[in-house]
C-alpha positions in Angstrom: 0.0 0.0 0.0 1.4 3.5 -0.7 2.0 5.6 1.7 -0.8 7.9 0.9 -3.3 5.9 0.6 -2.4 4.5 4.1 -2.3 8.1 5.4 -5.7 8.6 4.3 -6.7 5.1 5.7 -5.5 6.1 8.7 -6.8 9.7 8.8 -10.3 8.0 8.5 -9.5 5.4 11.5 -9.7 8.2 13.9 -12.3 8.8 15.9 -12.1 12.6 16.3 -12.8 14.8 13.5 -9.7 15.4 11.1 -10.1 19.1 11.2 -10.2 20.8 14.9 -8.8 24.1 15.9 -5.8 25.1 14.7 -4.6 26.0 18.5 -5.6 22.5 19.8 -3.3 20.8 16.9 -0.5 23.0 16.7 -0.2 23.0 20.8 0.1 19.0 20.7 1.9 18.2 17.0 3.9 21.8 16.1 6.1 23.8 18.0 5.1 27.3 16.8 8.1 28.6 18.4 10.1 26.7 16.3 8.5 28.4 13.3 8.8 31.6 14.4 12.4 31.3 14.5 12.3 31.3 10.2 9.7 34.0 10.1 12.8 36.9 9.6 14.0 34.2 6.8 12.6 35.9 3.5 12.8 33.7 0.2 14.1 35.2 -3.0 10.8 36.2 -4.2 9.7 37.6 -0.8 7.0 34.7 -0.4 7.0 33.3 2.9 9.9 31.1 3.5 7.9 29.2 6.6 5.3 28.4 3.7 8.0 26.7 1.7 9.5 24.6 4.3 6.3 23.4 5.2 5.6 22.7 1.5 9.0 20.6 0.8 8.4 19.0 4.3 4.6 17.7 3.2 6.2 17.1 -0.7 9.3 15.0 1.1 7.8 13.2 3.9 5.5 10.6 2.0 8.5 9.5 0.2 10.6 9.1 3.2 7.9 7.3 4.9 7.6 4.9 2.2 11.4 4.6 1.6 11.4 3.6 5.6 8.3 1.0 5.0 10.2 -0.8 2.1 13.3 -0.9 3.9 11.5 -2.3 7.0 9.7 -4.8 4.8 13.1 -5.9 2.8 15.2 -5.6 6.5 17.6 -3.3 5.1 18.6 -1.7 8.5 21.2 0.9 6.9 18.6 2.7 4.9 15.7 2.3 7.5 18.1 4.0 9.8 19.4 6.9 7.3 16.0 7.4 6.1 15.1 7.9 10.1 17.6 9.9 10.8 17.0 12.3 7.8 13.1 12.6 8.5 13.8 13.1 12.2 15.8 16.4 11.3 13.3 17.5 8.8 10.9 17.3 11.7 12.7 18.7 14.5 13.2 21.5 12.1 9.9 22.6 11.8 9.1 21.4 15.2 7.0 18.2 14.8 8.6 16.7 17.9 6.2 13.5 18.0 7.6 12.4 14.5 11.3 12.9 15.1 10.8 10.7 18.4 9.3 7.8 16.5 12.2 8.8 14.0 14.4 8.4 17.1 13.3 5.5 17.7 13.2 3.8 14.5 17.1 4.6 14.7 17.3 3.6 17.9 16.0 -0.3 17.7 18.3 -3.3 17.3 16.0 -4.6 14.4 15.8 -8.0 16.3 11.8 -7.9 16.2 10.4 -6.9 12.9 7.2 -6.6 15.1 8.8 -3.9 16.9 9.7 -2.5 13.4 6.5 -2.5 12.2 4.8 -0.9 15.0 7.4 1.7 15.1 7.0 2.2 11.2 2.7 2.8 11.7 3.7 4.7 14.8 5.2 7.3 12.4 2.5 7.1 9.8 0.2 8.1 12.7 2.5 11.0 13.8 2.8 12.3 9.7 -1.1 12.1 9.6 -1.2 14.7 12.9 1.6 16.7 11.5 0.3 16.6 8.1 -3.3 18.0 9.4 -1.3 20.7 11.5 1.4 22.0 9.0 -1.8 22.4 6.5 -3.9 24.4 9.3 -0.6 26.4 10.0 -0.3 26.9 5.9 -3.6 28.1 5.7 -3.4 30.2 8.7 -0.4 32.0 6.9 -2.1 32.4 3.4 -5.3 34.0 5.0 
């Protein structure tokens, strides 16, 4: 299954609504204090540069998320782990602290259970469907 279609799966698995207040989400998925460091970054074209990072974090993620399922699935640790390790940057980044720790970890396991593994791996597609909902209410919140 691609990873988003298993995103939306799991986006309509929860219980509560997808779309709550932008306050409740961003106070328990996104550090908006870690945004507001980037707010005195301006792009090239004066657009807002905390609009872009959010936009190659959302264009990124799905691929690293599925890059980290096919490497569970085939066991190859090295790129599981890289692939970790390079998401949980991209997340700390932008402060989506509940997907870097999963990201942590995913780096952090010895690999000797693949059900570890796994539940790790849908731990983190979990997290990307809160910090998905969040970075778009934050995106929005911007554009208006």
């Amino acid at each position: 299954m691609l990873v988003e279609q298993r995103v939306a799966s799991l986006s309509n698995e929860r219980n509560d609504p997808l779309v709550t207040t932008t306050a409740s989400i961003t106070n328990d998925v996104l550090d908006l204090e870690t945004l507001k460091a980037f707010e005195k970054v301006k792009s090239e074209d004066s657009s807002d540069f905390v609009i872009e990072l959010i936009d190659l974090y959302l264009e990124g993620t799905t691929q690293r998320i599925q890059a980290i399922r096919e490497a569970a699935f085939e066991k190859e640790w090295v790129v599981l782990k890289h692939t970790a390790h390079t998401l949980r940057g991209s997340s700390s980044t932008l402060g989506l602290h509940r997907v870097a720790q999963v990201c942590k970890e995913l780096e952090a396991t010895s690999f000797s259970s693949s059900d570890v593994v796994d539940g790790l791996v849908q731990a983190l597609e979990l997290r990307f469907v809160e910090a998905r909902e969040a970075l778009i209410a934050e995106r929005k919140r911007r554009l208006a």
